[in-house]
N, C-alpha and C positions, 0 to 999 in steps of 0.2 A: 183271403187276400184283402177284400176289404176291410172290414173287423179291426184285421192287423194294424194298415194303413191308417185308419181313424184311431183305433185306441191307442198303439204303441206310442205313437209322440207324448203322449199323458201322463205316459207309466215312466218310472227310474228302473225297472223292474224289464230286467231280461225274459222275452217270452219266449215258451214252449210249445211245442204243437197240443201239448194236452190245454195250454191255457186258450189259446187261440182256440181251441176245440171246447171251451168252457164259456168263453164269451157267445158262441152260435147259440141263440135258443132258435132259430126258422124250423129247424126238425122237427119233425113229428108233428107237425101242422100248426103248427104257431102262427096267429094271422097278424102281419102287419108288419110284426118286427125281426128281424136278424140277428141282431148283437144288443149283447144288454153287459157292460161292464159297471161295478164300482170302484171307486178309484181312491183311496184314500193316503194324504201326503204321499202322493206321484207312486202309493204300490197299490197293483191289482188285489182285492179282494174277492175270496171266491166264498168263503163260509162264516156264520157265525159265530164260529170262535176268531178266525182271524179279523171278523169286522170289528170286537171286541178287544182283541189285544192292539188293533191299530187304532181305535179310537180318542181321542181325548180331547179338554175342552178345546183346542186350537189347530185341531186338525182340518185340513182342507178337503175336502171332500167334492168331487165332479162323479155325475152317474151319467151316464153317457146308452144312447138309443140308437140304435142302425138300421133304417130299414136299405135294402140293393135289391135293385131291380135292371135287367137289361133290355131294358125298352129302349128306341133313340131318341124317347119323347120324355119331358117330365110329365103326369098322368096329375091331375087336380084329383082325381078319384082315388088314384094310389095315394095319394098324400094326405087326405082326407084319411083312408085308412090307418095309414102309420098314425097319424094324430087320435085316433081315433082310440087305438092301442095303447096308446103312450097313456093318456088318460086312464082309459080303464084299469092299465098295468098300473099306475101308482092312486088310485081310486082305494076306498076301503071297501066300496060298492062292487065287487068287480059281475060287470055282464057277460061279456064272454066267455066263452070255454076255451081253456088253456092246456097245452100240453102237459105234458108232466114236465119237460124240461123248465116250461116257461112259470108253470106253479112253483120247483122250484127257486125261481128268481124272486116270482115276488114273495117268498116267503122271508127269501134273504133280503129283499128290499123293505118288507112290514117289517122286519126286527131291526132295519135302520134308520127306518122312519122311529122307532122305540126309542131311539138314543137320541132323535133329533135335539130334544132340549137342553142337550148338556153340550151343545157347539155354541161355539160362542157366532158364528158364524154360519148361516145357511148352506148347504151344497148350491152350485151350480150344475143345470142340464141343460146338455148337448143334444137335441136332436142332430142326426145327418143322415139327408133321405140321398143316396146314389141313384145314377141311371149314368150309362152310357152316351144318351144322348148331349145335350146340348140347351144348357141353360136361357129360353130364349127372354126372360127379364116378364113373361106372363102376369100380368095384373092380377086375376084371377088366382090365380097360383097363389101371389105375396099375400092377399087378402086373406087364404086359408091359413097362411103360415101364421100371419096375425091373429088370428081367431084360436090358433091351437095353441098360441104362445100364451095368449090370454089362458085360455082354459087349465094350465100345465102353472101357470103362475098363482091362477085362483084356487087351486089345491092349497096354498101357503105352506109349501114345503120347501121350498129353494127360493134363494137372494136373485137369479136369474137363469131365462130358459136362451140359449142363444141354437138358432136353427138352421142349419147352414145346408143348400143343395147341392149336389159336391156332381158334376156335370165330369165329362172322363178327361176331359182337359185338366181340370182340379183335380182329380184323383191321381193324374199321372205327375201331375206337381210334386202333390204331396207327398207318393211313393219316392220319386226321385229324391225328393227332401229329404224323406226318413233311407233312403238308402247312402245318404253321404253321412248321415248319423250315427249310424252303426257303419261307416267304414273309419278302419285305422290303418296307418303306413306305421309297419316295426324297422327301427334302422338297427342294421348289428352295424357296429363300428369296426368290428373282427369278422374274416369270413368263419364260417363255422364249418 
């Protein structure tokens, strides 16, 4: 649900349950993160062949981080983590041990970092850490998101990291959003 929520508004790109089921890397013990999509001109990327047939010098490109959690607190620790991830995951150093799902990602993320020099244009990244609770504007908190914006920008791989904590009041936003998005009213002019 989440995933969906955050990535579908991105994509032009009608999703599936296998895509939405391809954006999850949390399984199989993935620490940190949730969803890991690439996005290139508004379609989902899942392999390097399609990151390669979609790529060219003027392609836009957004990679996009999810960590959800259903706590009714936002957690400095939990987000510390996901930051923490974020890094490692697009690091060439990587420290942690990663699932198989999640190795695959970065594998398809090190062969897009391979093509970065031929955008004319950097990717932009999305962190967006969920919880259920209730965004309370924690000082402490913004400070870490600074610090992880900094550290995710000093990699010199994206033109900007924008980090957004999506609280369930904003989550029920944006679902509503994306659900008037994909609605459409058919008129027959004739009964049928």
């Amino acid at each position: 649900f989440v995933n969906y929520t955050l990535v579908y508004p991105k994509s032009d790109s009608q999703l599936e349950v296998e895509d939405i089921l391809n954006i999850n890397i949390g399984d199989g013990g993935t620490i940190g993160i949730d969803g890991f999509a690439i996005i290139i001109n508004n379609q989902l990327v899942f392999t390097e062949e399609d990151l390669s047939d979609s790529l060219n010098q003027n392609s836009k490109v957004d990679i996009i981080f999810v960590q959800s959690k259903t706590s009714p607190t936002f957690s400095l620790g939990d987000i510390s983590v996901f930051g923490n991830a974020v890094s490692d995951f697009i690091s060439d150093n990587h420290q942690m041990v990663w699932s198989d799902n999640g190795n695959e990602k970065i594998k398809l993320f090190e062969f897009f970092v391979s093509k970065i020099l031929d955008l004319e244009e950097r990717p932009v990244c999305y962190l967006y850490y969920v919880t259920t609770g209730r965004d309370d504007k924690d000082t402490n908190i913004y400070n870490e998101i600074s610090n992880i914006k900094k550290r995710i920008i000093d990699e010199n791989l994206f033109s900007d990291c924008k980090i957004e904590l999506v609280d369930s009041s904003s989550l029920q936003k944006k679902y509503t959003k994306l659900s008037q998005k994909i609605s459409n009213t058919i008129e027959f002019k004739n009964k049928v």
